[in-house]
ROGUVEX-461506 format. One record per residue (C-alpha): x, y, z. Coordinates in steps of 0.25 Angstrom, whole numbers, plus 5000, padded with zeros to 4 digits. Each point is the difference from the previous one (the first is absolute). Example, Ala and Ser with C-alpha at 12.3 -4.5 7.8 and 13.67 -1.06 7.14 Angstrom:
504949825031 500650144998 
END
This chain:
500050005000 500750134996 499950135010 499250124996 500950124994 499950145003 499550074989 500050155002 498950104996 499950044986 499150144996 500249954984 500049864993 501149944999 499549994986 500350144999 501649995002 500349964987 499350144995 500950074990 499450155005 500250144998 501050045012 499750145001 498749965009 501049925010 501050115000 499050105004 499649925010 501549965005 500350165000 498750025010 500349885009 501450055003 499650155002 498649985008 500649895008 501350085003 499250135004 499049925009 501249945008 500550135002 498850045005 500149885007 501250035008 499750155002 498849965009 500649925007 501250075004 498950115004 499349875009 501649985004 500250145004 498550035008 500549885009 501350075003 499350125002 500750084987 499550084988 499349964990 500350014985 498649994996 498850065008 498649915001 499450054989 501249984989 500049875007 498549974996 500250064987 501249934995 499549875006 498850024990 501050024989 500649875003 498849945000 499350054985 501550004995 500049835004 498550014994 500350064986 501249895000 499149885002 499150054991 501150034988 500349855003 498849935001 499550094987 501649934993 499449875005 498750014993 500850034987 500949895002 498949905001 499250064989 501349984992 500149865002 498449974998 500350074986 501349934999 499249885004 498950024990 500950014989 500849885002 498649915003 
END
């Protein structure tokens, strides 16, 4: 009896790997993941060196309401990001139905 095997989560086909596609779609995407995931870990570490710095009773770098507001930033930036890639999936799934379609 063979054991299981771990197969991790796909969000395409693996179908859709073999794809010749347009690369500037995927490059777009590339450029916004580096730069939205780069500014909200920076946002990251600034609130918490704010949290850090309240426990040892120093100033501040932001005040609550920056706080608040680039919180929300982070939060919309991820947003906008998932859905840039979820809308990438979509086309890399209909690419391979019409790939698919014309092989069948």
């Amino acid at each position: 009896m063979s054991s299981p095997h771990f197969e991790a989560f796909r969000w395409t086909r693996p179908e859709s790997d073999e794809l010749q596609v347009d690369a500037r779609h995927l490059n777009r995407l590339i450029g916004q993941v580096i730069d939205v995931t780069h500014g909200v870990r920076v946002l990251l570490e600034l609130m918490e060196q704010d949290e850090m710095a309240l426990v040892d009773d120093e100033p501040t770098v932001l005040d609550p309401v920056n706080t608040g507001a680039l919180r929300r930033l982070g939060v919309v930036s991820l947003q906008m990001l998932n859905n840039e890639a979820s809308r990438l999936c979509e086309w890399v799934e209909a690419s391979a139905d019409r790939t698919a379609s014309d092989a069948g």
